[in-house]
N, C-alpha and C positions, 0 to 999 in steps of 0.2 A: 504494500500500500504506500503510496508516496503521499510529501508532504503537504499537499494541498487536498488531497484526498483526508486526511485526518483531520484537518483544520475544517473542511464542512460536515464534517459528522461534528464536531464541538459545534460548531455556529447553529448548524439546523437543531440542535437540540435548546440553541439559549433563543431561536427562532420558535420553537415549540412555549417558550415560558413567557415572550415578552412580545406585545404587538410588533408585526414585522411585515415586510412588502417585501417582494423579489421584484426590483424595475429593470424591464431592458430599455436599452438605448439611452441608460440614465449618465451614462460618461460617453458622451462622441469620440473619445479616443479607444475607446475599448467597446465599440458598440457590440461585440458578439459575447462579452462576460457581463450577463448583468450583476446589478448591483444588489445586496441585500442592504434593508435599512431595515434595522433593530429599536425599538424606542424605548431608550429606559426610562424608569419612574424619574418623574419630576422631581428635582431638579436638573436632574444627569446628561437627558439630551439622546440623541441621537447617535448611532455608531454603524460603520458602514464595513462592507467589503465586497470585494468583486468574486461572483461566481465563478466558475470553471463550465463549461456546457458540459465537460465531460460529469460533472456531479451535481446536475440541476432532480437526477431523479432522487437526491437526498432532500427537495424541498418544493415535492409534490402538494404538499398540502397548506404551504404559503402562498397567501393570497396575492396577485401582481395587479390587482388595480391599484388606481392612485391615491392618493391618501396627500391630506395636507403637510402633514410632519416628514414623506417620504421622498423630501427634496431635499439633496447638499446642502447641509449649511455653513460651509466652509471648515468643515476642523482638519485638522493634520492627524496624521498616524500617533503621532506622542500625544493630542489630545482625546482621540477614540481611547485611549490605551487607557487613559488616566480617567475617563469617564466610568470606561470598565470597571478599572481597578477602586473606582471610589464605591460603584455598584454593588461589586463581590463584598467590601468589607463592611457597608450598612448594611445590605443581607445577612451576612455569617456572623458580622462582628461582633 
């Protein structure tokens, strides 16, 4: 199993816990990987990542209409991370 292959079996599963959209054509430079967009509880925000088509049948049952919240709102990889990461520790913590 390669590594993008195990990184959408974690996503499709925090896709199963947390309202979520699969959008294609949501990045014009990647239009054949769409994008998942994950919405965490408020305050947290939004956290994104690009599909693989080879692993889109891990997230057959994510909805891909649009949704207001399910547009870029500009964060960078260190702030999806840190969204995450504030996520896990008010859940667990």
């Amino acid at each position: 199993m390669d590594v993008y292959r195990e990184r959408a079996h974690l996503l499709s599963h925090l896709a199963a816990i947390y309202p979520s959209r699969l959008i294609r054509g949501a990045d014009v430079n990647e239009p054949d990987w769409p994008v998942l967009f994950i919405h965490l509880p408020f305050p947290r925000g939004q956290v994104t990542w690009h599909i693989s088509p080879d692993d889109l049948d891990l997230f057959e049952d994510v909805p891909d209409e649009e949704a207001d919240w399910a547009t870029w709102d500009g964060h960078s990889t260190e702030e999806k991370y840190k969204r995450l990461d504030k996520a896990t520790r008010e859940e667990w913590g």
